[in-house]
N, CA, C and O of each residue as an XYZ file, in Angstrom:
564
protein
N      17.722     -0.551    -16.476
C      16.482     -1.299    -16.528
C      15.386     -0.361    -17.029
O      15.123      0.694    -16.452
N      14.842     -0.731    -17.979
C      13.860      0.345    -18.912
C      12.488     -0.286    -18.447
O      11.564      0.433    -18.067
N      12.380     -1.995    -18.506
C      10.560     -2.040    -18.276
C      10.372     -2.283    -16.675
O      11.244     -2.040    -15.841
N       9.468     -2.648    -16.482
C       8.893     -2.798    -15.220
C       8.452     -4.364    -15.287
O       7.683     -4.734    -16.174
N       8.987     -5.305    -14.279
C       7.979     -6.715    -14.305
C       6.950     -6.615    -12.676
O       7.229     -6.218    -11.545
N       6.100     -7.012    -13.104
C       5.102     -7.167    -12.473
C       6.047     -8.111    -10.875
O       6.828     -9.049    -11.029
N       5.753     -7.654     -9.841
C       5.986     -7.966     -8.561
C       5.426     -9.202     -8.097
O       4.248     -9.139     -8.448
N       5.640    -10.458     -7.413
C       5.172    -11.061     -6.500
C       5.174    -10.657     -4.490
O       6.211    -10.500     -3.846
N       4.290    -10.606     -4.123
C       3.952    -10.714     -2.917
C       2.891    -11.094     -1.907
O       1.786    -10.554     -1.862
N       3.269    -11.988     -1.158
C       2.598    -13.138     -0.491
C       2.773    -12.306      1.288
O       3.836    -12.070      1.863
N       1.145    -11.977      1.875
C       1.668    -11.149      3.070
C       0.737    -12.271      4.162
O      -0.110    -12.813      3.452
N       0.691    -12.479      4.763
C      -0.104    -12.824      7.005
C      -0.822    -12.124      6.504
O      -0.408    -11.253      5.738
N      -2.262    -12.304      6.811
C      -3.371    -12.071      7.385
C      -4.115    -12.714      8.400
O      -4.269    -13.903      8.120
N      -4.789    -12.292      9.781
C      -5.538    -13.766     10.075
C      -6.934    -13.688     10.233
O      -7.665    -14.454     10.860
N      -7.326    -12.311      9.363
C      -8.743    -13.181      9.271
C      -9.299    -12.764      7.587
O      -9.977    -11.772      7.316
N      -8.740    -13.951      6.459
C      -8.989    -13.883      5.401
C     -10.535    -13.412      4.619
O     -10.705    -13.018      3.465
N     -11.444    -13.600      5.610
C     -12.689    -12.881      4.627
C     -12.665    -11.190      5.044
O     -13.070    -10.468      4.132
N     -12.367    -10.695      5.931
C     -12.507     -9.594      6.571
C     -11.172     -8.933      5.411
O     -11.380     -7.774      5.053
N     -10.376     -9.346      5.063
C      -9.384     -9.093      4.177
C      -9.200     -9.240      2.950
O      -8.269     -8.681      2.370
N     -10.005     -9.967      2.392
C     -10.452    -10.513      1.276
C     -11.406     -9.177      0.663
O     -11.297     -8.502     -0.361
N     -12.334     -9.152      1.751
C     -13.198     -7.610      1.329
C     -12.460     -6.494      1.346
O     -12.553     -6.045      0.204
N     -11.571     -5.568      2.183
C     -10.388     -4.836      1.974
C      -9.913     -4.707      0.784
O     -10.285     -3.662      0.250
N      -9.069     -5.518     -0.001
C      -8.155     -5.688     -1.081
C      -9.524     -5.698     -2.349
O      -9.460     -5.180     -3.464
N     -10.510     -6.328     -1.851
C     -10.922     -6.278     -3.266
C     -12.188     -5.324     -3.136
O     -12.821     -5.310     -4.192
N     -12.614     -4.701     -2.364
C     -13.998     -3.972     -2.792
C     -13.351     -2.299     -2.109
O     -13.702     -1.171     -2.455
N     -12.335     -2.696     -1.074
C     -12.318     -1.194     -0.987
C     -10.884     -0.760     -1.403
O     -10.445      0.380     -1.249
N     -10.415     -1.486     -1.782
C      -8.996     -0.580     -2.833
C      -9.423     -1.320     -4.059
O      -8.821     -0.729     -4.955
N     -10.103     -2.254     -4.593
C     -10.563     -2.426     -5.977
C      -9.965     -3.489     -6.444
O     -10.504     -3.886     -7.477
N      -9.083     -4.102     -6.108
C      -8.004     -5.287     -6.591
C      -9.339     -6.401     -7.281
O     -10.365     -6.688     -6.664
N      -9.016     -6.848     -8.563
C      -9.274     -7.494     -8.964
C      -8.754     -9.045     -8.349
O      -7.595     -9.387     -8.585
N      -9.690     -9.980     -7.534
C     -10.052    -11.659     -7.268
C      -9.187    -12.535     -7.929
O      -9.790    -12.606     -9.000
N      -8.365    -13.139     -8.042
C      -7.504    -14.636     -8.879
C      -8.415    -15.590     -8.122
O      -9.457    -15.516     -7.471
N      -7.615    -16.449     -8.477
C      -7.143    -17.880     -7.870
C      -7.603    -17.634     -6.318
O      -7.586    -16.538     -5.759
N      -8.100    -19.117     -5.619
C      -8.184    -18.546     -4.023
C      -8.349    -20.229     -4.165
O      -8.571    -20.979     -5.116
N      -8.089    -20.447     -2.502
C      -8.414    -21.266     -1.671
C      -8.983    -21.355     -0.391
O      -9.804    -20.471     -0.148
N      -8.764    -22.218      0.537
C      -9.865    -21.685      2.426
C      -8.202    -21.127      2.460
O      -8.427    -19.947      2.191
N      -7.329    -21.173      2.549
C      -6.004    -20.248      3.334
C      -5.537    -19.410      2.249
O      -4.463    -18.948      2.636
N      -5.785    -18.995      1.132
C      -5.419    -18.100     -0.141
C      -5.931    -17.191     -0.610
O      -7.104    -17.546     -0.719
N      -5.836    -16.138     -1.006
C      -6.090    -15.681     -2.251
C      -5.554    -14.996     -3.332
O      -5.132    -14.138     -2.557
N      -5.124    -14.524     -4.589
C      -4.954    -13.900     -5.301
C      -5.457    -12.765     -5.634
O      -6.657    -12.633     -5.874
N      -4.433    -11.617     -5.701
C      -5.307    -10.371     -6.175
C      -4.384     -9.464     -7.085
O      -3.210     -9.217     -6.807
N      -5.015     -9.020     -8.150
C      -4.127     -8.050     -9.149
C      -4.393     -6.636     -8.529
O      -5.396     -5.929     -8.626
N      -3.214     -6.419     -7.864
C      -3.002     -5.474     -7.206
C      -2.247     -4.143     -7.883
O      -1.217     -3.703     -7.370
N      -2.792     -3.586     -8.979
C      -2.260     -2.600     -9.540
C      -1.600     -3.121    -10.628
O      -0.906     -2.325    -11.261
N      -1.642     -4.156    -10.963
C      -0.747     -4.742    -12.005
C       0.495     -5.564    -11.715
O       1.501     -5.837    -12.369
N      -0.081     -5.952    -10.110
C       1.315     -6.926     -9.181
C       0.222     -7.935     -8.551
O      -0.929     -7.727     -8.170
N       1.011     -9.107     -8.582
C       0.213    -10.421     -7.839
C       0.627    -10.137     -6.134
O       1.666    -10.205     -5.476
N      -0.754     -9.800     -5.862
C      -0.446    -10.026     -4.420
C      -1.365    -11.024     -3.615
O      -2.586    -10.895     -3.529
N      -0.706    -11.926     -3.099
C      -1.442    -13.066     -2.359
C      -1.445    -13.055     -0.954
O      -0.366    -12.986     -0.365
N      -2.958    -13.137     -0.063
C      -3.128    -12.787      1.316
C      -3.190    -14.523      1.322
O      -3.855    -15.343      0.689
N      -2.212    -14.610      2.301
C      -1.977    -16.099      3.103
C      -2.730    -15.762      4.776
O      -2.453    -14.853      5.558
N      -3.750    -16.881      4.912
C      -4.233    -17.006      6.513
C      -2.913    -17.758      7.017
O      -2.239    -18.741      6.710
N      -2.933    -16.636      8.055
C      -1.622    -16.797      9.601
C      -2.610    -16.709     10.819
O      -3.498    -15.859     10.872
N      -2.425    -17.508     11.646
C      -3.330    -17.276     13.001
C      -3.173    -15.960     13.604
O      -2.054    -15.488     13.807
N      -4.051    -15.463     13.844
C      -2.989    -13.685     14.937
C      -2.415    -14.167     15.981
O      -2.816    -15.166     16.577
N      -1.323    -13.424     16.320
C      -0.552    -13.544     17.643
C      -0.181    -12.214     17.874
O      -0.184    -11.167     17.226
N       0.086    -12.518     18.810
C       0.216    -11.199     20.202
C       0.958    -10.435     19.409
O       1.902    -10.839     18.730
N       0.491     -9.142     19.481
C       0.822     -7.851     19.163
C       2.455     -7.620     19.712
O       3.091     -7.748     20.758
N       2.639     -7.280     18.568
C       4.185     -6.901     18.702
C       4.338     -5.134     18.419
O       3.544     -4.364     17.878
N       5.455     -4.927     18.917
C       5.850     -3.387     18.977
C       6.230     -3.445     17.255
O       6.950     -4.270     16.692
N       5.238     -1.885     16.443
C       5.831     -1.799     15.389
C       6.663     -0.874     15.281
O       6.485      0.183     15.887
N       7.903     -1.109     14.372
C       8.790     -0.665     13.880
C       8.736      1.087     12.914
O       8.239      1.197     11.793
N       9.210      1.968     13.507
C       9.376      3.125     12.180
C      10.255      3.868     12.279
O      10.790      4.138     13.354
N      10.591      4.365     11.128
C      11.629      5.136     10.744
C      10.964      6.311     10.831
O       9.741      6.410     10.922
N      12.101      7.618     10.796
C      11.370      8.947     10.578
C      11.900      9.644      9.002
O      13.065      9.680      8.604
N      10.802     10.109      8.353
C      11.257     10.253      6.879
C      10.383     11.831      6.881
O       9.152     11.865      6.904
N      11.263     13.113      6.852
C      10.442     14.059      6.802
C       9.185     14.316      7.703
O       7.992     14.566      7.533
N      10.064     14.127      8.762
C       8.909     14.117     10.205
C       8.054     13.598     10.369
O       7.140     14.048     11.059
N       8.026     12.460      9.798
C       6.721     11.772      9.868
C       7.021     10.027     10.467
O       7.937      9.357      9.991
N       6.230      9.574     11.391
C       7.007      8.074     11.920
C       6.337      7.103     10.607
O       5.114      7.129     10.475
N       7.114      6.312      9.718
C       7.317      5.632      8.754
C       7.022      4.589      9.311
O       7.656      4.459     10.359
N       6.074      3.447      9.009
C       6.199      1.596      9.811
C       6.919      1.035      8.680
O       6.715      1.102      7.468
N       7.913      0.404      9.459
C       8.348     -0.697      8.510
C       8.291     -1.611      8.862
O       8.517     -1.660     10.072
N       7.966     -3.014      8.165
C       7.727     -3.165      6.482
C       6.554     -2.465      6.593
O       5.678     -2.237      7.426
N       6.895     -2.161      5.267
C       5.269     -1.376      4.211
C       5.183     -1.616      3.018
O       6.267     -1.707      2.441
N       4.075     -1.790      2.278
C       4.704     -1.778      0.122
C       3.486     -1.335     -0.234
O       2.427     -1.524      0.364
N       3.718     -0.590     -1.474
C       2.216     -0.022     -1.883
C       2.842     -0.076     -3.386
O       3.623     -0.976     -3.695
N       2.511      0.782     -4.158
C       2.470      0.955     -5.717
C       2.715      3.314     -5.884
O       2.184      4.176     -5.184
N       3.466      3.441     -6.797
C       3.627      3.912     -7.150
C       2.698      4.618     -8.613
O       2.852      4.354     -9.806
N       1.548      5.757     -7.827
C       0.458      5.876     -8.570
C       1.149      7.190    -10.120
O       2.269      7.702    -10.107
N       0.340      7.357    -10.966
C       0.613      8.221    -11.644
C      -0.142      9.902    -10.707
O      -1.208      9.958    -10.093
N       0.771     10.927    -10.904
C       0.305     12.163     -9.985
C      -1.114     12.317    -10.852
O      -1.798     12.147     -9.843
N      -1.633     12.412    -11.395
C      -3.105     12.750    -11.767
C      -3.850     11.485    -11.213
O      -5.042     11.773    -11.113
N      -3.681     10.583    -10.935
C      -4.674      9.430     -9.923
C      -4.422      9.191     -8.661
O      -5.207      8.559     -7.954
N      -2.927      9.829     -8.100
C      -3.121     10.285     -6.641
C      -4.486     10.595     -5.737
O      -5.074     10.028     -4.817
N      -4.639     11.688     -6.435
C      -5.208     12.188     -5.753
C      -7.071     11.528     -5.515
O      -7.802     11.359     -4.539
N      -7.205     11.325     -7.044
C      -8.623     10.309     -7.085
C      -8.586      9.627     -6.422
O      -9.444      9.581     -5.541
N      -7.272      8.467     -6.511
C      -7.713      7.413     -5.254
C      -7.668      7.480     -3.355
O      -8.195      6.770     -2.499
N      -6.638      8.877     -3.271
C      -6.817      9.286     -1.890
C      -8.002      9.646     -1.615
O      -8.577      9.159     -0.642
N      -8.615     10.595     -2.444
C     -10.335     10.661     -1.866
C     -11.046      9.869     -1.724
O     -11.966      9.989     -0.914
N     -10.801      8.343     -2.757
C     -11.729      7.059     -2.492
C     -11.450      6.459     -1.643
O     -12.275      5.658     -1.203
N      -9.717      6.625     -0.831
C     -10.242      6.201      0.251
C     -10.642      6.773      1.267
O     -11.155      6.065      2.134
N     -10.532      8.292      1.499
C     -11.528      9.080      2.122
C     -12.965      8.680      2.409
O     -13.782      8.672      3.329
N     -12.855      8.403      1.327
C     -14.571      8.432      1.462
C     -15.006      6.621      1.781
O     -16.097      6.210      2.178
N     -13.826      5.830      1.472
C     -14.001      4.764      2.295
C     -13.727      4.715      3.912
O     -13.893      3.631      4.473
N     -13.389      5.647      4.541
C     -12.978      6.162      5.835
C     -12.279      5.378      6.375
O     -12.447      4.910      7.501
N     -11.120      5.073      5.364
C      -9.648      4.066      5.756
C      -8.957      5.585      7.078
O      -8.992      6.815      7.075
N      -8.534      4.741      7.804
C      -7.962      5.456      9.002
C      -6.375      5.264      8.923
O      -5.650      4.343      9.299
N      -6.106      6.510      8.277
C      -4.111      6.635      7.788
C      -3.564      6.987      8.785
O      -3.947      7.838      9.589
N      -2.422      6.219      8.808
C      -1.525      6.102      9.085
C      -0.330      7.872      9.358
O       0.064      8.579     10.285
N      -0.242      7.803      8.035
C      -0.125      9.538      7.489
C      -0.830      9.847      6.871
O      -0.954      8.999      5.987
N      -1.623     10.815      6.709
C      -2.577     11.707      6.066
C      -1.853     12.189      4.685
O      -0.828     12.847      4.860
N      -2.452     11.829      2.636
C      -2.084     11.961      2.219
C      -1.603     13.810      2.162
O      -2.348     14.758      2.413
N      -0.297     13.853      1.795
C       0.249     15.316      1.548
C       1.070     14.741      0.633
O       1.021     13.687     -0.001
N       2.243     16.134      0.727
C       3.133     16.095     -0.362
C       4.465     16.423      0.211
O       4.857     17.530      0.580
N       5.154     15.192      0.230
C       6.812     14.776      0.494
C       7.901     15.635     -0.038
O       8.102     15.573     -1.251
N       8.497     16.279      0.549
C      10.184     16.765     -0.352
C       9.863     17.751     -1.208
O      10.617     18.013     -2.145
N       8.529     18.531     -0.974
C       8.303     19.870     -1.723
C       8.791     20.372     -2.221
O       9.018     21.149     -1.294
N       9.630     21.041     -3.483
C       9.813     21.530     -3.948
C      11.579     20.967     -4.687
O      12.234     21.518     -5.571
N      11.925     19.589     -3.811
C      13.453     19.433     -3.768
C      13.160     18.241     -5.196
O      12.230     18.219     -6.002
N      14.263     17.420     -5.079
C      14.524     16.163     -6.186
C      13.981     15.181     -4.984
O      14.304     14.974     -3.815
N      12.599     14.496     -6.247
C      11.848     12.897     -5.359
C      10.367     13.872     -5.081
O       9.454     13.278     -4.509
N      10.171     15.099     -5.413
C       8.852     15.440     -4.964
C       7.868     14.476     -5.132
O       7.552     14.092     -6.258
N       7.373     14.064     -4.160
C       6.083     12.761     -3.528
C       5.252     13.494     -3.072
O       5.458     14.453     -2.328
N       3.465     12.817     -3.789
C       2.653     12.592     -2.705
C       2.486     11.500     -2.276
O       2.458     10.618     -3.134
N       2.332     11.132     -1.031
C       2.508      9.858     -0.370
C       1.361      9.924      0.862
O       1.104     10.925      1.529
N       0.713      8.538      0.995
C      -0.101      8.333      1.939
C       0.048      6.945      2.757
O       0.646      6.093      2.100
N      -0.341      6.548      3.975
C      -0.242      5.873      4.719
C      -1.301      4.583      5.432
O      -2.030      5.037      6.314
N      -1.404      3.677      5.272
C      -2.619      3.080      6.183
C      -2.541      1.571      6.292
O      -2.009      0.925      5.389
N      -3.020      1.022      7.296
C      -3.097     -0.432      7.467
C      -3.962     -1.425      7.068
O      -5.078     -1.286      7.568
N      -3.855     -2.278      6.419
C      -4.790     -3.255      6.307
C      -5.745     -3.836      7.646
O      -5.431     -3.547      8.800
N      -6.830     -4.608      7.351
C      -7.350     -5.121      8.730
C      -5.905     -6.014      9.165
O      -5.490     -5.161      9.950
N      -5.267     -6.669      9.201
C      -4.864     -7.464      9.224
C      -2.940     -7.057     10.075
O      -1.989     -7.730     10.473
N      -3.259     -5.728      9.970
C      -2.012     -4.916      9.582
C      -0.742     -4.821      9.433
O       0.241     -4.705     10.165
N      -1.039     -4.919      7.959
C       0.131     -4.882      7.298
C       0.213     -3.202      6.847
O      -0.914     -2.721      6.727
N       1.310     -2.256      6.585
C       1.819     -1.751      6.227
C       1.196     -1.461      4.783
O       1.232     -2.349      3.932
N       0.628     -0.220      4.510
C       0.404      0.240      2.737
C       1.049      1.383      2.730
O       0.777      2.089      3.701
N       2.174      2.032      1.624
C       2.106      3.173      1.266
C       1.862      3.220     -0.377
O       2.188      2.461     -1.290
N       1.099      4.533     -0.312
C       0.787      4.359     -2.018
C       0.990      5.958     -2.368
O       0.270      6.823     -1.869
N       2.316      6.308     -3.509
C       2.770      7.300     -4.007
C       2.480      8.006     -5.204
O       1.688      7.630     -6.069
N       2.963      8.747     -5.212
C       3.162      9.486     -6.806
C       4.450     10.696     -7.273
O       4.482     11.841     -6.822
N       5.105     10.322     -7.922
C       6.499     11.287     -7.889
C       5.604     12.347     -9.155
O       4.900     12.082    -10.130
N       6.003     13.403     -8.620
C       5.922     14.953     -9.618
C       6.256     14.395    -10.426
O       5.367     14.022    -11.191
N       7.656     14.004    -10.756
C       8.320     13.884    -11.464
C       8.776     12.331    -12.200
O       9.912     12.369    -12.670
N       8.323     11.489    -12.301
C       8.636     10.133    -12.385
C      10.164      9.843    -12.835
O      10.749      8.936    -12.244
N      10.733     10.446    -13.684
C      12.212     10.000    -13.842
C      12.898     10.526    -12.331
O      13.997      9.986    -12.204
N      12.621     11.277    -11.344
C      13.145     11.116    -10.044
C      12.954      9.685     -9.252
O      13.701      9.510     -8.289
N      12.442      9.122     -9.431
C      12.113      7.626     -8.279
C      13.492      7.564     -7.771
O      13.828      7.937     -6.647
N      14.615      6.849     -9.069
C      15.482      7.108     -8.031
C      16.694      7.919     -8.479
O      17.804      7.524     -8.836
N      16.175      9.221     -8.363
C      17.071     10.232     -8.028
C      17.568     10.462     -6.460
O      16.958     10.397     -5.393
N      18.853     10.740     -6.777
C      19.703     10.999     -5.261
C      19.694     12.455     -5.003
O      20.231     12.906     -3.991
């Protein structure tokens, strides 16, 4: 598989304006299509649509451990180029998003070198957003 198609994903939120501002003013996602329970957002060059879900009781989240670090799963983010890593980890620094994991750098020096960062939506869902050293590693074994 040589190109890339653009992703669909449809996630729970339950309180759509509080989330609505998230996706689009503080990670930047460009607005679609919306309705009172919808919206659309070009999320890096992937349709991602926040559906209103009522909240319910907090459930125990799920993680894996990946290089010592507790992983939540589910999570999905985008796969940044390594020279905009790092720009957009400081923007959200300086948006004072509260991570999950603190961006660093994954598998140092081995095959898959990542920087990778961590954080939740209001709503919380699961974000990780990467960058391979190396891009023909993604999926190297």
């Amino acid at each position: 598989m040589n190109s890339v198609s653009p992703f669909h994903l449809a996630i729970p939120v339950w309180n759509l304006d509080v989330c609505r501002v998230f996706y689009r003013d503080i990670l930047g996602c460009e607005e679609g299509r919306h309705s009172d329970h919808w919206v659309d957002f070009n999320f890096f060059g992937h349709q991602l649509v926040i559906h209103f879900k009522p909240k319910e009781e907090e459930t125990d989240l799920h993680v894996n451990k990946v290089d010592g670090k507790q992983v939540p799963v589910p999570h999905f983010g985008v796969l940044l180029p390594w020279e905009e890593f790092e720009t957009f980890s400081e923007r959200l620094k300086a948006q004072k998003i509260d991570f999950i994991i603190e961006p660093y750098i994954r598998f140092k020096g081995q095959i898959g070198e990542q920087a990778t960062l961590f954080f939740y939506d209001p709503a919380g869902n699961a974000l990780e957003f990467k960058a391979f050293k190396d891009p023909s590693q993604i999926f190297a074994k």
